[in-house]
C-alpha positions as CSV (number, residue, x, y, z in Angstrom):
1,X,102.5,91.2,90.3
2,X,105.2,92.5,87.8
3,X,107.9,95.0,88.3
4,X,108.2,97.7,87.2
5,X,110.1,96.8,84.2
6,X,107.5,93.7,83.2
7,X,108.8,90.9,84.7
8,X,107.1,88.5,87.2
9,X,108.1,89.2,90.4
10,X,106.4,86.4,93.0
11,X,108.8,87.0,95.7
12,X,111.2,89.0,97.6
13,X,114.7,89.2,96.5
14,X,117.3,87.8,98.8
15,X,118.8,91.7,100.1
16,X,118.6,92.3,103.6
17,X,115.2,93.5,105.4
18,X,115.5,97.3,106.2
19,X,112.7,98.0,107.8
20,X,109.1,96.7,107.4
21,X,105.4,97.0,108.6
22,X,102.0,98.4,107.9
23,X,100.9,101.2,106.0
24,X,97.9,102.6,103.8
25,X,98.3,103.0,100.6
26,X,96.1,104.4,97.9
27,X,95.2,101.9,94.6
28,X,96.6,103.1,91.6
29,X,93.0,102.6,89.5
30,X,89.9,102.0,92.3
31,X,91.9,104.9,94.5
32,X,90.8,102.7,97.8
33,X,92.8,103.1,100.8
34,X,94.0,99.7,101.9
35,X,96.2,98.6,104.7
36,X,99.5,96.6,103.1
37,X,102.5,94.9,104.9
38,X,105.5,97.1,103.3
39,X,108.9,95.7,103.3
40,X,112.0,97.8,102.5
41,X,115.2,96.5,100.9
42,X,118.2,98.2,99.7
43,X,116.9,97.8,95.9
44,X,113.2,97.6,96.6
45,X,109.8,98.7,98.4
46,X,107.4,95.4,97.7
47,X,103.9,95.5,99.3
48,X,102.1,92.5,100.5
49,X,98.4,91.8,101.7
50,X,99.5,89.6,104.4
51,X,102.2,90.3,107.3
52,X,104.9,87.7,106.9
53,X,104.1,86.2,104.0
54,X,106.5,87.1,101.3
55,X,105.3,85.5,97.9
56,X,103.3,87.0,95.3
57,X,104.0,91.4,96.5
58,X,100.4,93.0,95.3
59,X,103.6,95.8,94.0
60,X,107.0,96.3,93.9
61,X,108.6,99.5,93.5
62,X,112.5,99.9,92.4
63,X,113.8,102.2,95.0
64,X,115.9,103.7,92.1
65,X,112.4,105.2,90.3
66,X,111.5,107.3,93.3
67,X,112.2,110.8,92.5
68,X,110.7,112.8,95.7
69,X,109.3,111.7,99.1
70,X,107.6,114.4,101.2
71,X,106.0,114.3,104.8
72,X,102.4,114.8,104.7
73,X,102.3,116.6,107.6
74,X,98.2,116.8,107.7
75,X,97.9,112.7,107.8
76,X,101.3,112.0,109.9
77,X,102.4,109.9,106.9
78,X,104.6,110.9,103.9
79,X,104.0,110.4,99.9
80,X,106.9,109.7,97.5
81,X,106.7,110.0,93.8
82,X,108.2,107.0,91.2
83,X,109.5,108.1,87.7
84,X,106.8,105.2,86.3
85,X,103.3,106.0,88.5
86,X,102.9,110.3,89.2
């Protein structure tokens, strides 16, 4: 997986755990609704297809490029929007 500015990211950076767990997201291209271990730090959000495992995120978003986040009140979830994917 790469970054969001190119570069290989194949694991977690070394900041603190914030919070983490489970949560669907949509595919970017296919638009498939998959379940994804989500870990946040204080610089990223990095997904993962397997709880606990930490190497090679399927994304990584820079916490920095997220310019809204919204509660999605009809799916008890919320969406936020990055500067790079709308």
């Amino acid at each position: 997986m790469f970054g969001l500015f190119g570069n290989k990211v194949t694991s977690m950076d070394n900041t603190a755990k914030l919070k983490e767990g489970f949560l669907k997201k949509e595919s970017r291209h296919r638009k498939v609704w998959r379940e994804r271990w989500v870990v946040l730090t204080e610089a990223n959000l990095y997904t993962f297809e397997t709880q606990g495992v930490y190497r090679n995120p399927t994304e990584v978003i820079d916490i920095k490029t997220i310019k809204t986040v919204k509660t999605d009140e009809t799916k008890s979830g919320f969406n936020f929007v990055s500067k790079k994917y709308k």
